[in-house]
N, C-alpha and C positions, 0 to 999 in steps of 0.2 A: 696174450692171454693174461685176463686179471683175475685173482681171487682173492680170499680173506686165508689167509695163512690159519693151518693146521699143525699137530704138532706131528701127523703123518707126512706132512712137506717138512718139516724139519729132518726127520730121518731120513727122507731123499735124499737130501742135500748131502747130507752128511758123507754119505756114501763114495768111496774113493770113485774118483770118474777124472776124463782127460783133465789137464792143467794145459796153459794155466783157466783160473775160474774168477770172474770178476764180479763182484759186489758191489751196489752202489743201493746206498740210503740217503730220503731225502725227505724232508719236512715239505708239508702239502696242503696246499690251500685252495680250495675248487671254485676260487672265483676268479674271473678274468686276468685280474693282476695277479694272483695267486697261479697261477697255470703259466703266465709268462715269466715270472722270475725259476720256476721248478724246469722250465724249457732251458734256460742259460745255464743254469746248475747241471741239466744233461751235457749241453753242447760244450760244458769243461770240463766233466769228468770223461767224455770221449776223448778231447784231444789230452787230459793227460794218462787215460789208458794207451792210448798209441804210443806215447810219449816211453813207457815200461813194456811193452808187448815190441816180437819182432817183426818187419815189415812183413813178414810171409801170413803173420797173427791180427794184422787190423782190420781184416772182416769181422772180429768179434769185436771191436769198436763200434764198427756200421750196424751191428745187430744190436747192440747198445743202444746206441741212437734211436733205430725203430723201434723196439720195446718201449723205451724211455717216453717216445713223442705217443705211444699208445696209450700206453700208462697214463700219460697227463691226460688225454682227451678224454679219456673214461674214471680217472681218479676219482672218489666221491670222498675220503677220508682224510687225516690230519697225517699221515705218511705213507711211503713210498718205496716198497725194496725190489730193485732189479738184479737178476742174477744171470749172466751169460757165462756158458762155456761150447766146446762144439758140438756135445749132444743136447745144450738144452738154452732156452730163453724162456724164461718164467718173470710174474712182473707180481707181485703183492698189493694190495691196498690193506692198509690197518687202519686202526681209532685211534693208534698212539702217535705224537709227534716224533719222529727221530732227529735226534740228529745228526748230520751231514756225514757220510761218511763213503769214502770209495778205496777198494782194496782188491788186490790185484796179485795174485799167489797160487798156490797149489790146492789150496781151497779153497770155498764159498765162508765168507764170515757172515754168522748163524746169530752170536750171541744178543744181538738187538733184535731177531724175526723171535727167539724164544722169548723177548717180554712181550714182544707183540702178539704173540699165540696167549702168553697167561692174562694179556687185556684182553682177551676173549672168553675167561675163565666159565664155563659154562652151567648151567643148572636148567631144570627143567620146571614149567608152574603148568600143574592142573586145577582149571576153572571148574568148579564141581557143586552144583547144582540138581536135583530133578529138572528142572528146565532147559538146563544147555550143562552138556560137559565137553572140555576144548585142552587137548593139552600144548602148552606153546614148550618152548625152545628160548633161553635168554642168554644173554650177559650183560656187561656195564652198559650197552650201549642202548639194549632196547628189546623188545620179546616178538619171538614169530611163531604163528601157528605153525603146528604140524600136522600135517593126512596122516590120520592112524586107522586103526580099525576097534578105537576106542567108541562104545555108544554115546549118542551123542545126548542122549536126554533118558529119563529114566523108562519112559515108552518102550524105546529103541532094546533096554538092557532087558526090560523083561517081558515084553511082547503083549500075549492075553491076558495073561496075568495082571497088566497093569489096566488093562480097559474093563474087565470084566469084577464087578465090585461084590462084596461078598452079600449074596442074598440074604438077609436078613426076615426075622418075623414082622414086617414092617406092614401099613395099612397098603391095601389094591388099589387101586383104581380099574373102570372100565371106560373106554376112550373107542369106538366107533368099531366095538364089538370084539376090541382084544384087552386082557388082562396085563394091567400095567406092574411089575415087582419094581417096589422104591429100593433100590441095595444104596447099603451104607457101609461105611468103615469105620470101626470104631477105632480109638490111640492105639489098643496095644498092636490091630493088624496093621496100622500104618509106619506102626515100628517096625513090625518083621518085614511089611515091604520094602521101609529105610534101608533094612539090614543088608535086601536082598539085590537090592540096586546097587551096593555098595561091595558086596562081594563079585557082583556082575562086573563091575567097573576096577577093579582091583584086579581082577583076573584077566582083562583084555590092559591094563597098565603094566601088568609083569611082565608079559609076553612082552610087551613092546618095550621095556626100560631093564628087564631085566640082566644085560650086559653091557649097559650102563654105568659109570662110575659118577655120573653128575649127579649132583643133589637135587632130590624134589621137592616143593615147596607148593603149599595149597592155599589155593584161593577160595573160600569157601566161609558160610557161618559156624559159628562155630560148633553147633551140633553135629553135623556133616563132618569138620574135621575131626571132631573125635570117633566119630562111625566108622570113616574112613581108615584112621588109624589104628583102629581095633581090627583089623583085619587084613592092614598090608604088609605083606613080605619084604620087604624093601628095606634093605636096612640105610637106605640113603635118603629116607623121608623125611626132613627135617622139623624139629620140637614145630617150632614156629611157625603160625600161617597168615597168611593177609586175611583178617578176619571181615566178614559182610556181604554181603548180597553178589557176587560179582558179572551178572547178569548183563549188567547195561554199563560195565566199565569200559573205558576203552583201555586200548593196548597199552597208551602212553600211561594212564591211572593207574593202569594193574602192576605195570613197572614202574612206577613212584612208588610204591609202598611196598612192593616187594624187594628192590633192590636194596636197602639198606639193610634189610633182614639175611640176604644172599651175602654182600660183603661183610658184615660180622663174621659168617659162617664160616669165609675163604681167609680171614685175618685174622681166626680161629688156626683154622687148618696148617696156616705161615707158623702160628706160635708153638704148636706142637711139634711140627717137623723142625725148628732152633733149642726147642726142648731135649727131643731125642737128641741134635748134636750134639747137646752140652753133655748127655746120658754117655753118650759110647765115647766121648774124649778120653784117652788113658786107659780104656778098657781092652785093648785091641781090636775093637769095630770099628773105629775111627781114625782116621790121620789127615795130619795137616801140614804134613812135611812134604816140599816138591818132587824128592826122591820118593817117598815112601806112598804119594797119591801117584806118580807116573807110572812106578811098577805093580800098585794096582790095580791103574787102568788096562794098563799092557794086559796084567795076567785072566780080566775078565771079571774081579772080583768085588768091582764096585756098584752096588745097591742106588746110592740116593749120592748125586752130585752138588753140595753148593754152592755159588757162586755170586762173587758180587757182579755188576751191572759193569761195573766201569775200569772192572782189575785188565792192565792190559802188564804182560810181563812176557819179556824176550829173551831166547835162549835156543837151545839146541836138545831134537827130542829125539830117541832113536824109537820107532813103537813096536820091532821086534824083539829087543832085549830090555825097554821099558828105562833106559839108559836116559838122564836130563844134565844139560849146563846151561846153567842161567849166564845169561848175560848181562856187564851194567849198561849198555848202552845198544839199541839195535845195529847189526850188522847186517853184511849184505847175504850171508847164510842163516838168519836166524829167521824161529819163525814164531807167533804170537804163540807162548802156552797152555794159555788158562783159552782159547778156542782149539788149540790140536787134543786136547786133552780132553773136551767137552764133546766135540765129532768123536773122536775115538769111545767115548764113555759111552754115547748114543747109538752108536754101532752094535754095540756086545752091550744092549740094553738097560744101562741104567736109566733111572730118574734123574732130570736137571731139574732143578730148580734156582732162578736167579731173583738177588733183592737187591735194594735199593744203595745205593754208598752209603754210609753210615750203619745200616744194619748189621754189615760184617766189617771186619776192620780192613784195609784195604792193603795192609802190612803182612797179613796172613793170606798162604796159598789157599784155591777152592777147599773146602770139608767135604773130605769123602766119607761116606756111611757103609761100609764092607758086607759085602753079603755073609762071610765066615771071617770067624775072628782071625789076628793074626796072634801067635802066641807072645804070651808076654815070658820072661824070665820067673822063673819060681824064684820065690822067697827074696824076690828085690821091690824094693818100693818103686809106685809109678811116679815120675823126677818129670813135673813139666817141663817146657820150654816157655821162654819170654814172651813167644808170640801165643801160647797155647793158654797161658794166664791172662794174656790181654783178652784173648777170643772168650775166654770163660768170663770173664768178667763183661764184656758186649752181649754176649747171649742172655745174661744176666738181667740185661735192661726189660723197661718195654718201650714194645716196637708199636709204631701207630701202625691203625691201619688206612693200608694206602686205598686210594681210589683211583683207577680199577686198585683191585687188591693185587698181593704179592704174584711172581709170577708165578706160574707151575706149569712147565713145559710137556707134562705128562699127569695124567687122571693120577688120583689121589692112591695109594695100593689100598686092596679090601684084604681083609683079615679074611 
């Protein structure tokens, strides 16, 4: 089985299940020669999971292998994440290049599917016209329509109402013995019928967006956008719309000029959620200490996870007692922290979100954001640490924005 990874398959994952659980990422290329180098890149991460698995264990090799040789034949994307254990073989296609990585332990390693869930960061564009209304489904890569029970033209919204014109004092005619009325509409009815098309189509777009956290963005002149926006409940409607006709656009058009109004939005979104970090540092809603983020997670208490892309740090976790020892070098009991810590945080519901190296300093543990504060000492000053000054001072910068944008391995929280 292929799909485009969700950040509902990340919580699967996550989720304790037999060990051991093998992981394997792979950069992906859909053309001939691209498909036979991603084939030898299987045929070595099998033999060296045989190589760590016990001989009773290398049917999940073989199941490796056929996943992997399925994967390829159906791959359409620039990466590749296969995941075996004995309840499950699942196979990914993304838009991001990975890279190369095979791991083989007591979990699934996640932290590279969650950039590839936020290159999928999602948003919604309604094509909005009296002539055609279409609401598609986007992200970096490109827009799909979607079957709604949204009307599809302003006829459809308001039925009689729209064919039947207002009778006016206007001159008869007689035409082969019947009496002809000329109905007209003058601006101001063609306003309330603007208005009424618009509240028509707002009310079949709540229903269907309204548990929603992506952001909506309209295609539309700009009369219509500001109609529209006088009247929708949404509070995820963004300022901004692809302004003109969008009638005869195609898909590829309407995502040329929408997408870079969408990635401002989500490299918005990055800047605010590194804001509040910098906000709760030192106030007790925050920690950055490995002890003081593992107990924590343990105890269930963490809100908002950050994470760099590429912190990988080895130690010993207990997640009953929320108990950590770092290690300076990997052993043969240690296990990756900054991914036991990210599973476990996704379990008992936080938000991850990871960025790019440099954005965080790679010196400092993941920033955890506490759902309740932890108390601080009366009447003692807040006394950083070395790595807490450095992270203040990085949060501090500004961050580009990426393209795709930053990750967010989970919808945005509504207020």
């Amino acid at each position: 089985m292929l799909k485009t990874p969700t950040f509902a398959d990340v919580i699967e994952l996550s989720q304790p299940g037999p060990d051991p659980c093998i992981s394997l990422y792979l950069p992906f290329d859909p053309t001939p020669q691209g498909k036979r180098k991603a084939a030898i890149r299987v045929h070595n991460a099998v033999r060296e999971a045989q190589q760590q698995l016990e001989r009773d264990q290398h049917g999940l090799a073989t199941a490796l292998e056929e996943l992997g040789d399925d994967a390829i034949e159906r791959g359409h994307g620039q990466g590749l994440a296969l995941f075996v254990n004995t309840r499950r073989a699942i196979a990914f296609n993304a838009a991001i290049r990975f890279k190369e990585l095979e791991r083989v332990g007591q979990r699934f390693a996640l932290i590279p599917l969650l950039e590839a869930v936020g290159s999928q960061a999602r948003f919604h564009l309604l094509a909005l016209s009296p002539n055609h209304v279409q609401l598609h489904e986007g992200n970096a890569q490109g827009l799909t329509p979607v079957a709604s029970s949204i009307p599809r033209n302003m006829g459809e919204a308001l039925g009689e109402e729209y064919f039947i014109p207002h009778l006016g004092a206007r001159p008869q005619s007689v035409s082969h013995g019947r009496t002809n009325r000329h109905g007209h509409r003058d601006d101001n009815e063609k306003d309330v019928q603007l208005m009424r098309f618009m509240r028509a189509v707002e009310e079949a777009v709540w229903e269907e967006l309204k548990d929603s956290d992506a952001p909506l963005i309209l295609a539309c002149v700009d009369r219509n956008a500001t109609a529209f926006a006088s009247v929708c409940r949404l509070a995820h409607l963004i300022a901004n719309h692809v302004s003109g006709n969008a009638d005869h656009m195609t898909l590829a058009a309407l995502h040329e000029r929408a997408w870079p109004l969408m990635r401002e939005v989500f490299a918005e979104r990055d800047r605010q959620w590194v804001a509040e970090s910098e906000t709760a540092l030192g106030t007790g809603r925050a920690t950055t200490t490995w002890q003081g983020l593992a107990s924590a997670v343990c105890e269930g208490r963490v809100d908002t996870l950050l994470i760099g892309r590429e912190q990988e740090v080895w130690g010993g976790y207990d997640v009953t007692t929320g108990a950590i020892e770092l290690h300076d070098e990997r052993r043969d009991d240690s296990v990756e922290l900054t991914e036991a810590l990210v599973q476990l945080a996704l379990q008992r519901g936080a938000y991850v979100a990871s960025f790019p190296s440099g954005e965080l300093p790679r010196e400092v543990p993941p920033i955890a954001l506490l759902r309740w504060d932890t108390p601080l000492p009366e009447d003692e000053p807040v006394e950083f640490t070395p790595d807490e000054k450095q992270l203040q001072a990085a949060l501090r910068g500004t961050f580009p924005a990426s393209d795709p944008p930053g990750t967010w391995a989970a919808p945005p929280r509504t207020s």
